[in-house]
C-alpha positions as CSV (number, residue, x, y, z in Angstrom):
1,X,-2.9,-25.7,-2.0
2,X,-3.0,-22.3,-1.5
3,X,-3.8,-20.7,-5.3
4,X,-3.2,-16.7,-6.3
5,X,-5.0,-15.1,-9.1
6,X,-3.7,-11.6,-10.7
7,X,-6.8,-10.1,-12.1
8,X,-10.3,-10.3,-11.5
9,X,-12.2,-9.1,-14.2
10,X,-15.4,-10.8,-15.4
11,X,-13.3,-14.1,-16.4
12,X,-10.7,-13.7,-13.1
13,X,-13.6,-13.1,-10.5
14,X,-15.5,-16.3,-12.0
15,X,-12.4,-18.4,-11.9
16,X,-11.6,-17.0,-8.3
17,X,-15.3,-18.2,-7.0
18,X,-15.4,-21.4,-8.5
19,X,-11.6,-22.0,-6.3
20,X,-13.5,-20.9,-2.9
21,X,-15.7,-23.0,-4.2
22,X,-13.6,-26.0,-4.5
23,X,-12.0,-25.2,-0.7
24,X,-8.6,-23.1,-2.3
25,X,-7.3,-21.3,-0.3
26,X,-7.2,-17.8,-2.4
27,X,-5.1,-14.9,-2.6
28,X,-6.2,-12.1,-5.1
29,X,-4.9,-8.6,-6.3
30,X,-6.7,-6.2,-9.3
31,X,-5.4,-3.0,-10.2
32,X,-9.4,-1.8,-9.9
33,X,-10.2,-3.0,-6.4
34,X,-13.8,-3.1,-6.4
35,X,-13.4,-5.9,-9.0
36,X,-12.3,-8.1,-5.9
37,X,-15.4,-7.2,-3.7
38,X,-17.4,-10.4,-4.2
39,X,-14.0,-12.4,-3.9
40,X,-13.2,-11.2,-0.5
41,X,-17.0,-11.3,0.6
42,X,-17.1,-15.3,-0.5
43,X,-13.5,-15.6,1.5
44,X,-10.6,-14.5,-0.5
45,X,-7.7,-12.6,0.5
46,X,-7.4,-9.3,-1.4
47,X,-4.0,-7.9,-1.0
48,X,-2.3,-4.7,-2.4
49,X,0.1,-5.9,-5.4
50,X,1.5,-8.8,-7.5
51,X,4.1,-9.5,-5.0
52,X,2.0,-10.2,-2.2
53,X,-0.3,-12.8,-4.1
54,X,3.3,-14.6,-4.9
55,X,4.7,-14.5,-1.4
56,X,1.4,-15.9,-0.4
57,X,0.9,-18.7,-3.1
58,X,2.3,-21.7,-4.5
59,X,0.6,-21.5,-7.8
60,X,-0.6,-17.7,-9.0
61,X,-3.1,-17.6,-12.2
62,X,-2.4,-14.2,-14.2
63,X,-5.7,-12.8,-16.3
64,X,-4.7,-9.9,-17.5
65,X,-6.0,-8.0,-20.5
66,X,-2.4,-8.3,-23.0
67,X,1.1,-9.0,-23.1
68,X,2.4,-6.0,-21.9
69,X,-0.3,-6.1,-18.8
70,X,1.2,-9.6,-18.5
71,X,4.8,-8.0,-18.2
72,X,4.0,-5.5,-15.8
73,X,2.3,-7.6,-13.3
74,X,4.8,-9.8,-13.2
75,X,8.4,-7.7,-13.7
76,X,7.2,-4.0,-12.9
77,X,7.3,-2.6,-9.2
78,X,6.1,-5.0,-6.7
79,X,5.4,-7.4,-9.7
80,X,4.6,-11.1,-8.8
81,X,8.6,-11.9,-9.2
82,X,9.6,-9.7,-6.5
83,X,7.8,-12.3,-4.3
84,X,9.6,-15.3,-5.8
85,X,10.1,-18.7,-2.8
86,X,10.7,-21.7,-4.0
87,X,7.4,-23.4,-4.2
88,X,6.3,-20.8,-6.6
89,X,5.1,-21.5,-10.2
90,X,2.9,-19.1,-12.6
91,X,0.1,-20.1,-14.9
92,X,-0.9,-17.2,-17.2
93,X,-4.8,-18.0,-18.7
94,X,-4.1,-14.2,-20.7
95,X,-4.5,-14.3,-24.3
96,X,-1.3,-13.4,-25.6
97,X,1.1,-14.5,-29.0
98,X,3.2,-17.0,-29.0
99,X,7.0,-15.3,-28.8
100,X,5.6,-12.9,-26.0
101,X,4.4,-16.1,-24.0
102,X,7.9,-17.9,-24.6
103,X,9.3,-14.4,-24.1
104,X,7.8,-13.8,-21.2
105,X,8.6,-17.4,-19.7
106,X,12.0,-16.9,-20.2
107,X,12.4,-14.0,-18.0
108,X,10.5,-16.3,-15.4
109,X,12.9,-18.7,-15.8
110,X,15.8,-16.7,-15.9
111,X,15.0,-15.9,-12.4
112,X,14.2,-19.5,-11.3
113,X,10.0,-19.6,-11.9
114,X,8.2,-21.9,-13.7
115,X,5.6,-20.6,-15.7
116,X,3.0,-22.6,-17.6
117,X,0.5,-21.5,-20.7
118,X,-3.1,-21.8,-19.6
119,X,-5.1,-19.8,-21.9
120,X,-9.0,-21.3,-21.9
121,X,-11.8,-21.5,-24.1
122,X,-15.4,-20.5,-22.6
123,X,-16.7,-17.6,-20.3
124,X,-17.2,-16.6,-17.0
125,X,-20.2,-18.1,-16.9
126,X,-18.5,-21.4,-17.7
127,X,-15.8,-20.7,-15.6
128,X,-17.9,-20.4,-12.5
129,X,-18.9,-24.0,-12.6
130,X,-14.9,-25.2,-13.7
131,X,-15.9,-26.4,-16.8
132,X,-13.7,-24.3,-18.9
133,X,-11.5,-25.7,-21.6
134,X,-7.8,-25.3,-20.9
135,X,-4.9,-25.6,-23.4
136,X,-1.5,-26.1,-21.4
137,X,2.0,-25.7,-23.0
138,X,5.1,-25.8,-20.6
139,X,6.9,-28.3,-18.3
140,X,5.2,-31.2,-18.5
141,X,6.5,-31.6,-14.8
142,X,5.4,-28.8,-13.5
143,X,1.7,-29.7,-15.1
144,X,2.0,-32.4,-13.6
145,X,2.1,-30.9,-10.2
146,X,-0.6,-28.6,-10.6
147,X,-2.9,-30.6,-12.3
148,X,-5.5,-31.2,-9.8
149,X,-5.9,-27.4,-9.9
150,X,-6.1,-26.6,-12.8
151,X,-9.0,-29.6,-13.5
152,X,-10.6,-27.5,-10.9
153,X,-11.1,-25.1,-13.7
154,X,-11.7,-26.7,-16.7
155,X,-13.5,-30.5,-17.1
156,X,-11.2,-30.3,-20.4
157,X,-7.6,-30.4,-20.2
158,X,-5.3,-30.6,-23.1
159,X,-1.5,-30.6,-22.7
160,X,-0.1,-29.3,-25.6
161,X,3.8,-29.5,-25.2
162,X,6.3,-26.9,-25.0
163,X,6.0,-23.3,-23.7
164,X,4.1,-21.1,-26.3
165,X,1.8,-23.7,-27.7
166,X,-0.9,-23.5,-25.7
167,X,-1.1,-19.5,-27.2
168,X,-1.1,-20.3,-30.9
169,X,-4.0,-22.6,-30.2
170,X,-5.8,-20.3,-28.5
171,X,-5.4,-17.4,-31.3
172,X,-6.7,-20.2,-33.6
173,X,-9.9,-20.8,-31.3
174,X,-10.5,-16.4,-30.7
175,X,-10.5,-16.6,-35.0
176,X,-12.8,-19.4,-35.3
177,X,-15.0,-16.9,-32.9
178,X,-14.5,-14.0,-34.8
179,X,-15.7,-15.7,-38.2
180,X,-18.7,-17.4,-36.9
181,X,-20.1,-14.2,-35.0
182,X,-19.4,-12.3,-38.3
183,X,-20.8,-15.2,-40.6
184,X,-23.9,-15.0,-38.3
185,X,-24.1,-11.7,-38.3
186,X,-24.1,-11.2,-41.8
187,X,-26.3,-14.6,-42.5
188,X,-29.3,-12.7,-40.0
189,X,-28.5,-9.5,-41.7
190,X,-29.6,-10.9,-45.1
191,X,-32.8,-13.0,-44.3
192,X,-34.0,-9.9,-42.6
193,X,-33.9,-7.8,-45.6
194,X,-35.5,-11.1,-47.3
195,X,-38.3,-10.4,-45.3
196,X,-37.7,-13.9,-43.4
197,X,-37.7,-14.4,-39.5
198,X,-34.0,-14.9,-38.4
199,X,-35.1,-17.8,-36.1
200,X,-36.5,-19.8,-39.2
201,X,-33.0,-19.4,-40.3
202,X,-31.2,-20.6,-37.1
203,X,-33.6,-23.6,-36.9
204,X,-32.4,-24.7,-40.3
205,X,-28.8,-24.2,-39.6
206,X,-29.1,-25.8,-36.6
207,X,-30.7,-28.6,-38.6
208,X,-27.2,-29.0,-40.2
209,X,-24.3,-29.8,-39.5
210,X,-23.0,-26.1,-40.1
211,X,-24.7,-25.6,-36.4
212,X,-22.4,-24.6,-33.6
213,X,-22.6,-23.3,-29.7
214,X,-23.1,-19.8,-31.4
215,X,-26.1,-20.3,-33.5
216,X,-27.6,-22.7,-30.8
217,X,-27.1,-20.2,-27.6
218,X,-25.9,-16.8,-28.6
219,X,-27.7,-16.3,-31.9
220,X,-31.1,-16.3,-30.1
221,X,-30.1,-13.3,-27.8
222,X,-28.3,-11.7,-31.1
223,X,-31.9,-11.5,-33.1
224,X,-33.2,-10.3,-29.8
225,X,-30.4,-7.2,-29.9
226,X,-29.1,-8.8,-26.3
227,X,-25.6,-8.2,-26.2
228,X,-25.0,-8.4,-22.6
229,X,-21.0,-8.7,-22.2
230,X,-19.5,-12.1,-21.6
231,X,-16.6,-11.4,-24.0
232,X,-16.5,-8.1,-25.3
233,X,-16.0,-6.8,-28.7
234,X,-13.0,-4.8,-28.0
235,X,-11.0,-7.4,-26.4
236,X,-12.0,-9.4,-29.7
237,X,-10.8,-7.2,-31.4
238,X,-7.8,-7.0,-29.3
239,X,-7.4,-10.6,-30.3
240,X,-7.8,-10.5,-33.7
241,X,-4.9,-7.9,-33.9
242,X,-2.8,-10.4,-32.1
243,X,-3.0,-12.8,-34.3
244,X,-2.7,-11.0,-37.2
245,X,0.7,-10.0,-35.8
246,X,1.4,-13.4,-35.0
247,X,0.7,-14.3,-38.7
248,X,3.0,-11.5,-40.0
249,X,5.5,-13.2,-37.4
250,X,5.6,-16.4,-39.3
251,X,5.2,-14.8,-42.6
252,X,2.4,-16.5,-43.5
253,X,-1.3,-14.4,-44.8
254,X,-4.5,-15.0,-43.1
255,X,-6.3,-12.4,-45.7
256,X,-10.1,-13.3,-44.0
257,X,-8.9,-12.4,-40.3
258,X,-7.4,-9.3,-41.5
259,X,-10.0,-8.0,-42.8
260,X,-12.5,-8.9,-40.0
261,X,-9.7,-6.8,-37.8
262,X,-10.6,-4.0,-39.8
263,X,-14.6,-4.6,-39.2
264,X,-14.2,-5.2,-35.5
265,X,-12.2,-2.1,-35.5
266,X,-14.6,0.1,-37.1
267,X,-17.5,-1.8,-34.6
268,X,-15.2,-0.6,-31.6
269,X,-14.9,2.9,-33.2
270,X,-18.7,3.3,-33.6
271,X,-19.1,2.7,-30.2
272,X,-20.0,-1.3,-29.7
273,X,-16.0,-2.1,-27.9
274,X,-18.0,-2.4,-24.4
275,X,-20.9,-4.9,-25.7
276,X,-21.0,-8.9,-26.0
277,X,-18.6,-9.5,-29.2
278,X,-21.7,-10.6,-31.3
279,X,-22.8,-7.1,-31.1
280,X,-21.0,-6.9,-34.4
281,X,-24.6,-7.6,-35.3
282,X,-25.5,-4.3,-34.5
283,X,-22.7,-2.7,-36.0
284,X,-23.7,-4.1,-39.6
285,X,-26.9,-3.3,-38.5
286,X,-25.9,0.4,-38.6
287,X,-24.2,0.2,-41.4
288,X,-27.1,-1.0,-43.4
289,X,-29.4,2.0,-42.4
290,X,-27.3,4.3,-43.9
């Protein structure tokens, strides 16, 4: 099956080498072309514009940074509808709200395309060996047809139902992140001005039940100051803004997530938007020396 992807950032290019991987046949554009480099070395087409991956793909993944991203890559000049053929369906793994993913689908549809919700949970250095998490809202026929593909990527696969679905899940999943890397950060911040070595405090609380991925993996490089980007802060960030507007959308109050927009915010503004999202740590970090 021959498979497109519309950017190639860190998550994109990992996605992309895992499908050469696999034997896809691979098509690939990004707006930055020396994102594609180690693509086209390990046997991917890199082409010029969204409409070229379409015309040359029967299934083309879009991971792009937002909404409006989303919107221009696929309806703007030489946008992946201007190479609409028949076989052609679109599976968009960006992290985007709800009505702009249902929004969005409908103006695929409107033109005959298919698209499906495939937002994931894990980074590229999950993605590189397919075992990503995917949540899938759409046709559940056109899933269907693409689902050897898309087990390619993740080793979990949840279809969700109806187009949009797969996005409020997802929103759900980036706030659970946002809490615990705050909660750790704050927890660390505290036994360190107890005088107490943070790893005695991970061992216990990952002698609990409140133990998670984070304070298993991730905490140990965040005592360390190791912030090396996998997901970072500012696209958090970017997150967590997108689901506070999806909140005021259904006029309901998430009072906990808006204020960690405004700490993520003031993280980004002090200059920690290009580091690993944990490096909130080192915001509150600087905060404290004050």
């Amino acid at each position: 099956m021959k498979v497109g992807i519309v950017g190639t950032g860190m998550l994109g290019n990992a996605v992309g080498m895992h499908l050469l991987q696999e034997g896809f046949e691979l098509t690939v554009y990004n707006r930055t072309k020396e994102k594609t480099v180690q693509l086209e070395n390990n046997g991917a087409r890199v082409v010029n514009s969204p409409k070229i991956v379409a015309e040359n793909s029967e299934l083309v993944i879009v991971i792009v940074k937002d909404a409006n991203a989303v919107h221009q890559v696929s309806f703007g000049e030489n946008g992946i509808i201007n190479g609409n053929h028949d076989k052609l369906t679109v599976a968009d793994m960006s992290t985007i709200s709800t009505l702009e993913s249902k929004s969005i689908s409908e103006k695929y549809q409107q033109r005959g395309v298919v698209k499906l919700d495939i937002p994931v949970m894990g980074g590229p250095n999950v993605a590189i060996s397919g075992n990503l998490t995917v949540m899938v809202s759409g046709d559940k026929n056109t899933f269907e047809r693409f689902k050897g593909v898309i087990e390619k990527i993740g080793s979990k696969v949840f279809f969700l139902g109806e187009s949009g679905i797969a996005n409020s899940v997802k929103l759900a999943m980036n706030l659970q992140i946002a809490m615990l890397a705050l909660a750790l950060s704050e927890g660390i911040t505290l036994v360190r001005k107890s005088n107490i070595d943070p790893k005695i405090f991970l061992e216990i609380i990952n002698s609990t039940y409140f133990k998670t991925g984070m304070s298993e993996n991730k905490a140990y490089k965040m005592i360390e100051d190791r912030f090396e980007p996998t997901f970072t802060l500012k696209n958090l960030k970017k997150d967590i803004s997108t689901i506070v507007e999806t909140a005021e959308s259904y006029n309901i109050q998430l009072p906990m997530i808006k204020k960690a927009e405004e700490i993520y915010q003031n993280a980004v503004e002090q200059g920690f938007g290009d580091v690993d999202y944990t490096g909130v740590l080192a915001y509150i970090k600087k905060i404290n020396e004050k």
